[in-house]
C-alpha positions in Angstrom: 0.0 0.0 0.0 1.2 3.6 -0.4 3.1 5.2 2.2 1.3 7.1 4.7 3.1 10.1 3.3 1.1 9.5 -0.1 -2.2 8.9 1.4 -2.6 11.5 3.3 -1.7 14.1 0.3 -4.0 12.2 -1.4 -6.8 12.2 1.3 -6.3 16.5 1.6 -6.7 16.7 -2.3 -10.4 14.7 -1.3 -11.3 16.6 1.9 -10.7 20.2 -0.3 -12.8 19.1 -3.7 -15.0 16.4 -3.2 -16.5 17.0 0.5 -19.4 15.1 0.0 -17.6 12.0 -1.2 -15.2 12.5 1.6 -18.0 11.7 4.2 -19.4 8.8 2.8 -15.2 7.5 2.6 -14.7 8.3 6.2 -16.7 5.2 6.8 -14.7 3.1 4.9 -13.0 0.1 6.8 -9.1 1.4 6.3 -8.3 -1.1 4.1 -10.6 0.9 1.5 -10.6 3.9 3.0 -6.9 4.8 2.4 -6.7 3.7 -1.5 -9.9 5.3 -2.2 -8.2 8.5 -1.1 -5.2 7.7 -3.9 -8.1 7.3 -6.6 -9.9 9.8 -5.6 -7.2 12.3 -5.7 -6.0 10.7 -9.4 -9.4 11.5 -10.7 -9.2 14.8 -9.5 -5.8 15.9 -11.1 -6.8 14.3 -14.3 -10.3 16.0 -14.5 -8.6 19.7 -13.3 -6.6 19.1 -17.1 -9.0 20.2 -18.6 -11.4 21.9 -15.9 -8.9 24.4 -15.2 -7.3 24.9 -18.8 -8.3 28.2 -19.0 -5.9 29.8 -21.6 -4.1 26.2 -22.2 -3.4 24.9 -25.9 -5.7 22.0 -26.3 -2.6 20.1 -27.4 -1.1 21.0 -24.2 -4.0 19.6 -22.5 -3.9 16.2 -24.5 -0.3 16.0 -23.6 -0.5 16.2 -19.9 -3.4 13.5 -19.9 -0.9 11.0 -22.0 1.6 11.8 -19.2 -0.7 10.8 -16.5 -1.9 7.8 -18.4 1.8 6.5 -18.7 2.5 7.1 -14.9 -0.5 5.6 -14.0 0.3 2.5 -16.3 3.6 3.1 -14.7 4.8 3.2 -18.0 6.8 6.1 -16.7 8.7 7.8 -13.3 5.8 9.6 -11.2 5.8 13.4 -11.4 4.0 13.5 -8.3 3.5 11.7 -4.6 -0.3 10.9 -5.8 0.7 8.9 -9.3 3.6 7.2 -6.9 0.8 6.5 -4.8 -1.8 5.6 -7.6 0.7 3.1 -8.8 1.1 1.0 -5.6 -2.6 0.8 -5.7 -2.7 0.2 -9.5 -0.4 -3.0 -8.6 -1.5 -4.2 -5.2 -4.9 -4.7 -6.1 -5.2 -5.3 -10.1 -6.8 -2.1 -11.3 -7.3 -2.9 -14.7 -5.9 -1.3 -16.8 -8.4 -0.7 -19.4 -10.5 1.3 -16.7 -7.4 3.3 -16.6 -7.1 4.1 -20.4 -11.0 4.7 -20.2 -10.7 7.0 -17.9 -8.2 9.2 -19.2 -10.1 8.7 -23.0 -13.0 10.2 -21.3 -10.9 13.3 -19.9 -9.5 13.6 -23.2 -13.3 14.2 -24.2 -13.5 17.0 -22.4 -11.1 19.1 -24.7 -13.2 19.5 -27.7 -16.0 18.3 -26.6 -19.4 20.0 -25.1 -22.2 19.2 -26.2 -23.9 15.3 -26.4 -27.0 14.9 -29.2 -28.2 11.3 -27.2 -28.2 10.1 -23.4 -26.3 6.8 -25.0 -24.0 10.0 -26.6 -23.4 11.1 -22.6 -23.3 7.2 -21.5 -20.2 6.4 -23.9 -18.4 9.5 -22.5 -19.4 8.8 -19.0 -18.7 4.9 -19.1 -15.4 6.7 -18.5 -15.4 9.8 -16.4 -17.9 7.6 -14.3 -18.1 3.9 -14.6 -14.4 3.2 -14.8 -14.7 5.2 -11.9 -17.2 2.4 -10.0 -14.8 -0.5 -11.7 -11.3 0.8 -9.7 -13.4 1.4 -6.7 -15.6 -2.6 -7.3 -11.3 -3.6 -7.5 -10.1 -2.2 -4.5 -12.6 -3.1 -2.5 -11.5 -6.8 -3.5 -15.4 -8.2 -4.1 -15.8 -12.0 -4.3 -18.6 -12.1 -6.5 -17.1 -8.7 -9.2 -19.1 -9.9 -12.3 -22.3 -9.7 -10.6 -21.1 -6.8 -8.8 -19.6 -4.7 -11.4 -22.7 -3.7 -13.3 -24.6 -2.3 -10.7 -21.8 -0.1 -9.7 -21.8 1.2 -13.0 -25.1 1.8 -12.3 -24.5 3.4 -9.6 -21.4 5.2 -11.1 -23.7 7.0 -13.5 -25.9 7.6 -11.3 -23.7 10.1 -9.6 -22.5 11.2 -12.6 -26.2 12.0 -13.8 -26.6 13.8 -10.4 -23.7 15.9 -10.6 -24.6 17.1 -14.2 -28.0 17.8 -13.3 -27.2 19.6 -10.1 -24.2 21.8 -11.9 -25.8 22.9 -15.2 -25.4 26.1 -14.6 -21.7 26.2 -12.8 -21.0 24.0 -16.6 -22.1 26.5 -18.7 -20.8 29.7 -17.1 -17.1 28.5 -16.1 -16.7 25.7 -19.0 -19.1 26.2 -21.8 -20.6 22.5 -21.7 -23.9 21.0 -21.5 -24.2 17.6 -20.2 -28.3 17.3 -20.9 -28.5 15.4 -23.9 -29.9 18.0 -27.1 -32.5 15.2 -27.8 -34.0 15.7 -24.3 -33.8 19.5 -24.9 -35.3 19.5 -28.1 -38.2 17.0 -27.3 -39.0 19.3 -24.5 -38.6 22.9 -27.0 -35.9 24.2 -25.3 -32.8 25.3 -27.6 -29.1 25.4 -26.4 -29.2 29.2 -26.9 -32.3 28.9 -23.7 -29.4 27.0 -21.8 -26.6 28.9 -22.5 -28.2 32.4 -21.8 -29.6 30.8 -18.2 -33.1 31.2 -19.2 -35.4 29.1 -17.3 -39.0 28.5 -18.4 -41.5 25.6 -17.9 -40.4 23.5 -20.5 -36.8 23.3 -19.4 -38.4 22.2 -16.2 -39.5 19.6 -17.7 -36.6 18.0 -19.4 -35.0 18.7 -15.7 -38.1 16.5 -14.6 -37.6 13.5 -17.3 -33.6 13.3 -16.7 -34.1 13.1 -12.3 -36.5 10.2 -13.1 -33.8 8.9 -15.6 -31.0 9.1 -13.1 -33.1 7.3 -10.1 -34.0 4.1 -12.4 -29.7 3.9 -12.3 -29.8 4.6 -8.4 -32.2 1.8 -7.9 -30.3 -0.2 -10.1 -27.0 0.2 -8.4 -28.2 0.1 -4.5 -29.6 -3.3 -5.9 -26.0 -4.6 -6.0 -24.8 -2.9 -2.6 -25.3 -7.0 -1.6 -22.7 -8.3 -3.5 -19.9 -6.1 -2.1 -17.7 -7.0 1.1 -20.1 -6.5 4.3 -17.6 -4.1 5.7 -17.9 -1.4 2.2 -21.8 -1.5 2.0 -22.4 1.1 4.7 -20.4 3.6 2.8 -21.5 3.1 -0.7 -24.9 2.9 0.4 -24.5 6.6 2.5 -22.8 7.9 -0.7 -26.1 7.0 -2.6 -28.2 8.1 0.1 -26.4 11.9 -0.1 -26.2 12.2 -3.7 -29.6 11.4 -4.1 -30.3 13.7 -1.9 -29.5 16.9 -4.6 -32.8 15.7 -6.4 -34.9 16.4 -3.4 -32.9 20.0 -3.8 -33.8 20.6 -7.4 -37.5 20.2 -7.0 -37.5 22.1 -4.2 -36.1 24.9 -6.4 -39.0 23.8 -9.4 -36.1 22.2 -11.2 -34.2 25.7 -11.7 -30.7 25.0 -11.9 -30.2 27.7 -14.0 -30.3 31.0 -11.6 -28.1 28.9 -8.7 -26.5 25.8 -7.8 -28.4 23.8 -5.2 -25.8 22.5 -2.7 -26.1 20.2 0.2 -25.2 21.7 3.6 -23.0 20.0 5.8 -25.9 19.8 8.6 -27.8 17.7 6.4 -25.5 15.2 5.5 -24.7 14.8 8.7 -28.2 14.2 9.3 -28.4 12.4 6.4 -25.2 9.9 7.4 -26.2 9.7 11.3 -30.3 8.8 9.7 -28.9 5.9 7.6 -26.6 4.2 10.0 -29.5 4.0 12.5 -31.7 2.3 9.6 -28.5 0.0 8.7 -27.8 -1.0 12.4 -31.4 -2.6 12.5 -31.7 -3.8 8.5 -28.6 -4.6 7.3 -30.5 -4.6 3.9 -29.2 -1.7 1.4 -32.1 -1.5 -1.0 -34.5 -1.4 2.4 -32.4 1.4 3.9 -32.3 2.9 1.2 -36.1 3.2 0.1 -36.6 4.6 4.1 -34.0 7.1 4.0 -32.7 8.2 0.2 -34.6 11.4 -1.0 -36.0 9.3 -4.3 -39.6 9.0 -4.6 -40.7 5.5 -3.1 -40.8 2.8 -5.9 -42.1 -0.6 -5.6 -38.8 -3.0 -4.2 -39.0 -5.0 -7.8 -37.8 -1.6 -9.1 -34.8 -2.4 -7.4 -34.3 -5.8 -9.1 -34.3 -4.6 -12.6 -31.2 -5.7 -14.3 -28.5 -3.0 -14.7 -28.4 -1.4 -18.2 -26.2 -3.2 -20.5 -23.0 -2.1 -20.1 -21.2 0.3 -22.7 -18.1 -1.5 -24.2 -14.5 -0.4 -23.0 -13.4 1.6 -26.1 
């Protein structure tokens, strides 16, 4: 495993950008918990390429990608303590290494890409930015059972994905210029991109808001159904880090789906509510989809909901 050293740059780099995801991976038995931090902290210097290439050449961009891919390959000497760190992890526990050029194909998306015509347009790029993401984590987490277990965590993988896009269209389009709703949603609904990218809410954007949170919670269903096949001593975390990302839909309604005049963000009080609400459902029903359904900010569904197969997956590239 990577030296503490390593870990705990790793874990500050999650603490300062992802503080929501840091909650749910303080619950994490240790031997997750500190790994998680690694990936976590990887994902984040590859995604700030290109989120924070303001005034960068795009070739510059694509560069520095194809130098993270080869250190996190190790294919090359780390420039940093988080790829030394990514690579012990890469190693000790068999990250794939397809997830890993996925990944960085996704990011390399982001350059001169922004706009996605289908939802299977957004689910090829986010089988990287998101599922690869749920593969690594399915890895580390060293699952008996990973083929049942992978496709529901790239269920759930998108799932968060879905929720972040739909939470952060505005924050997209001001600082980056992207839209992650697919056009065909937009333009079934009557909204143009021009509505979206002048911040113009009306009814009928509402409603394409409306379609893609019922979308998203078919995959959240789908991926707390496979909470069961992961080690006893992970499902309390990955269940709490579906219980508060669900949790921005509740948000967004709230608002009447505007996204465009703010970005709804969960307070710290509630997810502490939020965390300390769903471990005293797990302490009496150790059964995700159950805990779930009681506590998760969806609106209730019949449990066979839950058992629906995963989507087929979307072929590594």
């Amino acid at each position: 495993m990577a030296d503490d050293r390593r870990v705990r740059e790793s874990k500050a780099i999650q603490r300062r950008t992802g503080k929501t995801f840091h909650l749910a991976t303080r619950v994490l038995p240790e031997r997750v918990r500190h790994p998680t931090y690694v990936l976590y902290a990887f994902f984040r210097i590859a995604d700030e390429v290109v989120d924070d290439a303001e005034g960068v050449p795009t070739d510059e961009q694509a560069a520095r990608l194809e130098s993270l891919r080869a250190e996190a390959l190790g294919r090359a000497d780390p420039e940093s303590e988080v790829l030394a760190a990514f690579q012990d992890v890469r190693v000790e526990y068999g990250v794939p290494d397809e997830e890993i050029d996925t990944f960085i194909d996704a990011m390399k998306t982001d350059i001169d890409r922004s706009r996605y015509e289908t939802y299977d347009d957004l689910r090829s790029y986010m089988r990287g930015s998101a599922a690869a993401v749920g593969a690594m984590m399915t890895a580390i987490m060293e699952t008996d059972d990973e083929e049942t277990a992978l496709p529901h965590a790239v269920a759930l993988g998108e799932a968060f994905q879905m929720t972040n896009f739909l939470r952060d269209v505005r924050e997209d389009i001001v600082e980056m210029d992207r839209i992650y709703l697919p056009l065909e949603s937009l333009e079934r609904h009557g909204v143009t991109e021009t509505q979206v990218e002048n911040l113009q809410f009306t009814p009928e954007f509402a409603d394409v808001m409306r379609d893609e949170l019922v979308r998203t919670e078919q995959l959240y269903r789908q991926g707390v159904a496979g909470i069961k096949y992961l080690p006893r001593d992970c499902q309390f975390a990955v269940l709490l880090s579906a219980v508060l990302y669900a949790d921005h839909h509740r948000l967004i309604r709230a608002r009447d789906y505007d996204v465009l005049s703010a970005t709804p963000s969960l307070g710290t009080a509630r997810k502490f509510w939020l965390a300390a609400r769903t471990r005293w459902h797990w302490q009496w029903d150790h059964d995700p989809v159950e805990v779930f359904r009681r506590v998760s900010a969806l609106p209730d569904a019949n449990v066979d909901r839950y058992e629906v197969d995963p989507p087929d997956p979307v072929p590594v590239r």
